[in-house]
DSSP file (Angstrom, degrees, kcal/mol; ACC not computed):
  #  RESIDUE AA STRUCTURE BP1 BP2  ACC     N-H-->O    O-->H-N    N-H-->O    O-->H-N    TCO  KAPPA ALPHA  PHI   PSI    X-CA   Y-CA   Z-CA
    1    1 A X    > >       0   0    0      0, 0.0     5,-1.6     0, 0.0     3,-1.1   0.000 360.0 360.0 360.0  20.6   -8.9    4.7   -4.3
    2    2 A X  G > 5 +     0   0    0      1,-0.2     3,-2.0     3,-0.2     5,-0.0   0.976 360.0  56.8 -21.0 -64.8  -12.4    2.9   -2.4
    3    3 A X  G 3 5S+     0   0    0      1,-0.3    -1,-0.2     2,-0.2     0, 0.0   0.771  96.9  55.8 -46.3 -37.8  -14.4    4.5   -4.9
    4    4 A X  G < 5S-     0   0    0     -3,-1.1    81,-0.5     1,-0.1    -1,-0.3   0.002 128.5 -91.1 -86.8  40.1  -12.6    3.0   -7.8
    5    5 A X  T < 5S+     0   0    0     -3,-2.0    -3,-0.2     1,-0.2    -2,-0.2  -0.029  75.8 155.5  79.7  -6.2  -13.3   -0.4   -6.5
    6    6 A X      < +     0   0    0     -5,-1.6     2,-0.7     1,-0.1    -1,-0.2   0.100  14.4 178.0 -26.7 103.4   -9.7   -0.6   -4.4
    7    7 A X        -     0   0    0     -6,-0.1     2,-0.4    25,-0.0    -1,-0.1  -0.775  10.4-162.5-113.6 100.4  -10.1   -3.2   -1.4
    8    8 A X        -     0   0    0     -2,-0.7     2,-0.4     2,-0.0    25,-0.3  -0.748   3.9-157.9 -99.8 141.7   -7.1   -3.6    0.4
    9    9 A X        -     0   0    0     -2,-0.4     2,-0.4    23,-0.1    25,-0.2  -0.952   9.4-157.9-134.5 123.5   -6.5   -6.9    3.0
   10   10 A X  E     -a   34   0A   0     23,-0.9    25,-5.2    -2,-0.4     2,-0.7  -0.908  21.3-169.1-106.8 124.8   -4.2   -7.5    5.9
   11   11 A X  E     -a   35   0A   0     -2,-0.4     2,-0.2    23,-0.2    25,-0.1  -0.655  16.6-145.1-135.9 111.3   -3.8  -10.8    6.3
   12   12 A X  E     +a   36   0A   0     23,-2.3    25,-3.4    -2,-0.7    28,-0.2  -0.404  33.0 150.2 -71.5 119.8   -2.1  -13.0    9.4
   13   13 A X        +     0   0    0     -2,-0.2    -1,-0.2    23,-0.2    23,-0.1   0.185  62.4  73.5-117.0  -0.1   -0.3  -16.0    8.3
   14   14 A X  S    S-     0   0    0      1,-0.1    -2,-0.1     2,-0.0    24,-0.1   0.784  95.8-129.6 -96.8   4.3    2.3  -16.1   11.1
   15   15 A X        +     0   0    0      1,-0.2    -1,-0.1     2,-0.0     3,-0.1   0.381  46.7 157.5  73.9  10.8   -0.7  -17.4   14.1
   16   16 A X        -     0   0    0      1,-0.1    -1,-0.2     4,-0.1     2,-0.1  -0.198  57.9-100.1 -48.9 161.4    0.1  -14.5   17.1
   17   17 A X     >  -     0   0    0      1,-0.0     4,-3.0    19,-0.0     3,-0.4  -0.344  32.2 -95.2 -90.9-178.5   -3.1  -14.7   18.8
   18   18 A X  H >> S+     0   0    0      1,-0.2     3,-0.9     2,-0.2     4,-0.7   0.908 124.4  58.2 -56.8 -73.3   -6.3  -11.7   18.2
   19   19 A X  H 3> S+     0   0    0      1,-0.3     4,-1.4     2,-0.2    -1,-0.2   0.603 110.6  37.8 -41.2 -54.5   -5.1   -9.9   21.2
   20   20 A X  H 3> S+     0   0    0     -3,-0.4     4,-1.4     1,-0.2    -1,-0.3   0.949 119.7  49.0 -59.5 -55.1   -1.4   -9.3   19.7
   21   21 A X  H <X S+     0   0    0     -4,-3.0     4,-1.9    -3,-0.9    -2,-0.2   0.632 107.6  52.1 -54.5 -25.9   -2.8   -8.8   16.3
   22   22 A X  H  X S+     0   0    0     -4,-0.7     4,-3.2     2,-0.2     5,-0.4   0.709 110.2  52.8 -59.9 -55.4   -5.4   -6.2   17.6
   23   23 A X  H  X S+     0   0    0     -4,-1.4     4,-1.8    -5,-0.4    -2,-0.2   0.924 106.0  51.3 -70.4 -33.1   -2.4   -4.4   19.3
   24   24 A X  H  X S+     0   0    0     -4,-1.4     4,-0.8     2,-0.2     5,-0.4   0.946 111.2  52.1 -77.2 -55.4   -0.3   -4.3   15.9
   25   25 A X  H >X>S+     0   0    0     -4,-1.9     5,-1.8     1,-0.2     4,-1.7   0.833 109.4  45.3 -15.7 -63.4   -3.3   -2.8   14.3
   26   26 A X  H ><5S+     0   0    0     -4,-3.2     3,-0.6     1,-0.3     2,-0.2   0.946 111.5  49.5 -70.8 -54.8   -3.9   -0.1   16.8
   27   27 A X  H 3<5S+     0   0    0     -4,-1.8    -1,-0.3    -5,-0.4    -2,-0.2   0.212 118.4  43.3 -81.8  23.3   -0.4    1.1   17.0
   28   28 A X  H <<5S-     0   0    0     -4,-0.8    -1,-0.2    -3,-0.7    -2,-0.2   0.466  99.5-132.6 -86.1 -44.0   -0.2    1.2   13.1
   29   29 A X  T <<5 -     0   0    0     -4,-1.7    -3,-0.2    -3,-0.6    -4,-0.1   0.482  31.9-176.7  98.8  27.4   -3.0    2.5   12.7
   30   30 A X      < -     0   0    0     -5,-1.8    -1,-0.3    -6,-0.4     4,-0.1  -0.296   7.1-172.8 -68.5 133.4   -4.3    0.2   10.0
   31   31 A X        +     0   0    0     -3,-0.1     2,-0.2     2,-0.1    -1,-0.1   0.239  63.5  83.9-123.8  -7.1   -8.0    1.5    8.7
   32   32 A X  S    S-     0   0    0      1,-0.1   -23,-0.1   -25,-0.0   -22,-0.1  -0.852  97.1 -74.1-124.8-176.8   -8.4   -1.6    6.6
   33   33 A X        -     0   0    0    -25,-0.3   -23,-0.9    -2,-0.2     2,-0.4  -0.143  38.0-160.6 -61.9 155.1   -9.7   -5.5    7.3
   34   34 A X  E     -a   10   0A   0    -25,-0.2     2,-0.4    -4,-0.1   -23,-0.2  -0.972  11.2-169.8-110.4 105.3   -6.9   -7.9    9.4
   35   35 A X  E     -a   11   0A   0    -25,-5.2   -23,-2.3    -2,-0.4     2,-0.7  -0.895  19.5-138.1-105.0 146.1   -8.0  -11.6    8.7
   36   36 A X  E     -a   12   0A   0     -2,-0.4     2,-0.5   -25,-0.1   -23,-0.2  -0.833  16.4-166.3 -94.3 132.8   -6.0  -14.2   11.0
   37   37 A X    >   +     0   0    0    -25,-3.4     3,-1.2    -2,-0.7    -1,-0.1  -0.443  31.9 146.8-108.0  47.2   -5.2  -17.1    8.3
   38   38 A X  T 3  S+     0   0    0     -2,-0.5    -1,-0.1     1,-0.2   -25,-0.1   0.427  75.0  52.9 -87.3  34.8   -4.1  -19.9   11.2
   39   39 A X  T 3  S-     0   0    0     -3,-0.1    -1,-0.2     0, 0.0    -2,-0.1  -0.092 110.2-134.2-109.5  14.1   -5.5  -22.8    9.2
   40   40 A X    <   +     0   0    0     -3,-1.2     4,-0.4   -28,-0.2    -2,-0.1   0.931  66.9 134.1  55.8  40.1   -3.0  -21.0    6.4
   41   41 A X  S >> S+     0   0    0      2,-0.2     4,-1.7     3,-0.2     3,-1.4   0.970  75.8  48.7 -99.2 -66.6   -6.5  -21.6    3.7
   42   42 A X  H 3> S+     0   0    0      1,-0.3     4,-4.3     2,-0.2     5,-0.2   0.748 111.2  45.2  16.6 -75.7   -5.6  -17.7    2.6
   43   43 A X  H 3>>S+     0   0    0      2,-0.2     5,-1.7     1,-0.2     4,-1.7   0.717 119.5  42.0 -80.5 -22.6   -1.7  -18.3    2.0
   44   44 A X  H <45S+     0   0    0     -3,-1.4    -2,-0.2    -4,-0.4    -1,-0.2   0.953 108.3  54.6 -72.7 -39.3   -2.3  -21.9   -0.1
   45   45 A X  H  <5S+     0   0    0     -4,-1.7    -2,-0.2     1,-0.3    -3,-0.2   0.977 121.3  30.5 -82.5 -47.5   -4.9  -20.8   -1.8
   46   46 A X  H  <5S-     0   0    0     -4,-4.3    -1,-0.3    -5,-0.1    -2,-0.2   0.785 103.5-121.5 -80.2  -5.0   -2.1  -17.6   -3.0
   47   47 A X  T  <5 +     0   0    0     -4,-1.7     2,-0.5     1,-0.4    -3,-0.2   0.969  47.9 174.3  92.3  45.3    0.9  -19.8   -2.7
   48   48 A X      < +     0   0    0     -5,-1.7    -1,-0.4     1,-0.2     3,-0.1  -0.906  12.2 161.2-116.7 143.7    2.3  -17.5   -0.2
   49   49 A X        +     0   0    0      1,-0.5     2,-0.5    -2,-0.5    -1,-0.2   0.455  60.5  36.4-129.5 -49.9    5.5  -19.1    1.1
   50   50 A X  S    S-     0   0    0      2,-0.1    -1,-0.5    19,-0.0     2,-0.2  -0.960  85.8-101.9-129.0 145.9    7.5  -16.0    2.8
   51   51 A X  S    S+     0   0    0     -2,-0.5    17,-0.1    -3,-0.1     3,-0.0  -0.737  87.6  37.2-107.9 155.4    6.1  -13.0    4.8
   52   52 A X  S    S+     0   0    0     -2,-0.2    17,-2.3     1,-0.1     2,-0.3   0.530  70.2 156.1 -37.0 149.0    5.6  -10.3    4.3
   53   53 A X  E     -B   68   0B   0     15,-0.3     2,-0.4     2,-0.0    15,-0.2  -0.941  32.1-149.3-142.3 161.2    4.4  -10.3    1.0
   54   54 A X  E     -B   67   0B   0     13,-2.7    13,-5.9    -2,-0.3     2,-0.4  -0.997  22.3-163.2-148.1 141.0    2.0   -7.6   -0.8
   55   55 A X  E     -B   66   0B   0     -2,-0.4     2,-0.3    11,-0.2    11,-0.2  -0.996   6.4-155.4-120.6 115.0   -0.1   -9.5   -3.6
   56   56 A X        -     0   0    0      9,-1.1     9,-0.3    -2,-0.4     2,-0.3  -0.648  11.9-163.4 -82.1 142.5   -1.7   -7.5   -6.2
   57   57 A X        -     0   0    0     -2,-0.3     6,-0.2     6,-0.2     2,-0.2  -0.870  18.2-129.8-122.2 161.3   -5.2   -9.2   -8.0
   58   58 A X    >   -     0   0    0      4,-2.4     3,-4.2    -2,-0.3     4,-0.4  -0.620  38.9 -95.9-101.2 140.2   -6.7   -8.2  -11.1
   59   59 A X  T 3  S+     0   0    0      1,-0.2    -1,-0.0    -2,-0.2    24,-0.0   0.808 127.5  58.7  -4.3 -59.5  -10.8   -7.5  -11.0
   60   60 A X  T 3  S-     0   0    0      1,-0.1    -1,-0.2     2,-0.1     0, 0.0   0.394 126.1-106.5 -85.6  13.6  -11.2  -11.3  -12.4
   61   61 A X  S <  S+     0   0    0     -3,-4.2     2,-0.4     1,-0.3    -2,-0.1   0.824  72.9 138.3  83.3  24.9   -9.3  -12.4   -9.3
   62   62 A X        -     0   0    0     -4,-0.4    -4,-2.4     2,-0.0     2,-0.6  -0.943  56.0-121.8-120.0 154.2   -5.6  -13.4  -10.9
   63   63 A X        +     0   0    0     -2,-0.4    -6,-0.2    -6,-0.2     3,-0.1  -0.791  36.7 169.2 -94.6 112.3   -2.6  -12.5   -9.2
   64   64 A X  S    S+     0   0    0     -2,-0.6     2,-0.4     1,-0.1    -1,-0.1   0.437  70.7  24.9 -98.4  -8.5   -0.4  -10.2  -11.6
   65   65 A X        +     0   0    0     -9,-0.3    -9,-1.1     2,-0.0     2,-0.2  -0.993  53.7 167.7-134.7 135.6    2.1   -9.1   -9.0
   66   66 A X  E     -B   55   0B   0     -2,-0.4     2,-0.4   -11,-0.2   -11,-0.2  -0.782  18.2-175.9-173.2 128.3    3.2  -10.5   -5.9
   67   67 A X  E     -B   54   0B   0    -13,-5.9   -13,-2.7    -2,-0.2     2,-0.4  -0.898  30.5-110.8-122.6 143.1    6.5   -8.8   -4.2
   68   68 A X  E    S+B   53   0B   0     -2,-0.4   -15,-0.3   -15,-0.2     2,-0.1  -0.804  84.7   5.3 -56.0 103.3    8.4   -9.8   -1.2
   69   69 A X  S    S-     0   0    0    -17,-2.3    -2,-0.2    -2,-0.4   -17,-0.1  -0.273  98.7 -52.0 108.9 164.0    8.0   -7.3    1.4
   70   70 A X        -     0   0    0     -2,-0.1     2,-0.3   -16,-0.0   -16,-0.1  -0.118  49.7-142.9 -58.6 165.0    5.9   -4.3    1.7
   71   71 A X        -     0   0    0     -4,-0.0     2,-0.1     3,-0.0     5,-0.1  -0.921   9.5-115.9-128.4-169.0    5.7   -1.4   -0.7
   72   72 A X     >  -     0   0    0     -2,-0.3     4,-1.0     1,-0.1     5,-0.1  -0.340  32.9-106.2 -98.4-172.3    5.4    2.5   -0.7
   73   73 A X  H >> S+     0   0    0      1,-0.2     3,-2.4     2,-0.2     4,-1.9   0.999 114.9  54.3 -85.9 -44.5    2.8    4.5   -1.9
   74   74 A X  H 3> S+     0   0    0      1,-0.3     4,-3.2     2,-0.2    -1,-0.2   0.917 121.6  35.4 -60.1 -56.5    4.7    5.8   -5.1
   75   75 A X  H 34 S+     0   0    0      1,-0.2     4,-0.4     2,-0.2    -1,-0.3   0.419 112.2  51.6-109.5  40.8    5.1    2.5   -5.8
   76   76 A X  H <X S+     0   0    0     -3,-2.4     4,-2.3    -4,-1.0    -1,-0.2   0.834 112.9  60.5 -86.0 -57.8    1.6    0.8   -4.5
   77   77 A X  H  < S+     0   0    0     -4,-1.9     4,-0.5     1,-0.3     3,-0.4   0.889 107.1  40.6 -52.9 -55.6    0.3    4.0   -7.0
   78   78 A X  T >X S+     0   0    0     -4,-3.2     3,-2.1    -5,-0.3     4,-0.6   0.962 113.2  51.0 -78.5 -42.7    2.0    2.6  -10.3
   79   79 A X  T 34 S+     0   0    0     -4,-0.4     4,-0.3     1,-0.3    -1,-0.3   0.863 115.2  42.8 -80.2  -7.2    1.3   -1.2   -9.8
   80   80 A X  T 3X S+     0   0    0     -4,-2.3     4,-1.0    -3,-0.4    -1,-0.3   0.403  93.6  97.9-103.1  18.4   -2.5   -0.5   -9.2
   81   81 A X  T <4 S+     0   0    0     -3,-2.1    -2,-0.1    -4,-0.5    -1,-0.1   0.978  83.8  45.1 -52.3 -58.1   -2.5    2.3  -12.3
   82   82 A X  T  < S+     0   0    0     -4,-0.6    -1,-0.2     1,-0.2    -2,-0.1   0.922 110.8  48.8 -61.1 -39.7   -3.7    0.2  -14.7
   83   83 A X  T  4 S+     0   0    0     -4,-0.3    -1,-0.2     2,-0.0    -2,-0.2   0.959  98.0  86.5 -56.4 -62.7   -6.5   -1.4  -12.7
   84   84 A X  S  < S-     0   0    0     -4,-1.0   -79,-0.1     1,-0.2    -1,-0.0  -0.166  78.6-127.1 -74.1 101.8   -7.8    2.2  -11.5
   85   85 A X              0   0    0    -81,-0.5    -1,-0.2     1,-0.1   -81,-0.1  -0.347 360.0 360.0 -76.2 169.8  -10.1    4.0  -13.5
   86   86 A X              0   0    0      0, 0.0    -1,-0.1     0, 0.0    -2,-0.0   0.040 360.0 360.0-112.5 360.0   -9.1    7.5  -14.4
């Protein structure tokens, strides 16, 4: 969903250094950006407490979801329906 404005963000709160993080990338095979957050500025500014976490924002930048854990695609596909133009 690029096209319809989607941007998805991996973001390291837990401080392993680039090298480790680089390596979880590659063997994952993750195709969007990895920011390392070791001053935590990322995780205050969302109030993220426990990890993993998957954070939905709305266009205007407010957080309307924010779930413990990963999700799947079914149900990545239903919380970003509304956002997603048609």
């Amino acid at each position: 969903n690029k096209e319809q404005g989607l941007k998805v963000l991996y973001v390291n709160t837990e401080g392993e250094s680039p090298a480790t993080v680089k390596q979880f990338v590659q063997d994952l095979s993750i195709v969007f950006p990895v920011v390392m957050d070791g001053g935590r500025n990322i995780s205050v500014l969302y109030d993220v407490k426990i990890v993993p976490q998957t954070i939905i924002i709305d266009p205007q930048g407010k957080i309307v979801t924010a779930i413990l854990g990963g999700v799947g695609e079914a149900e990545l596909k239903e919380l970003l329906e509304p956002y997603l133009t048609k």
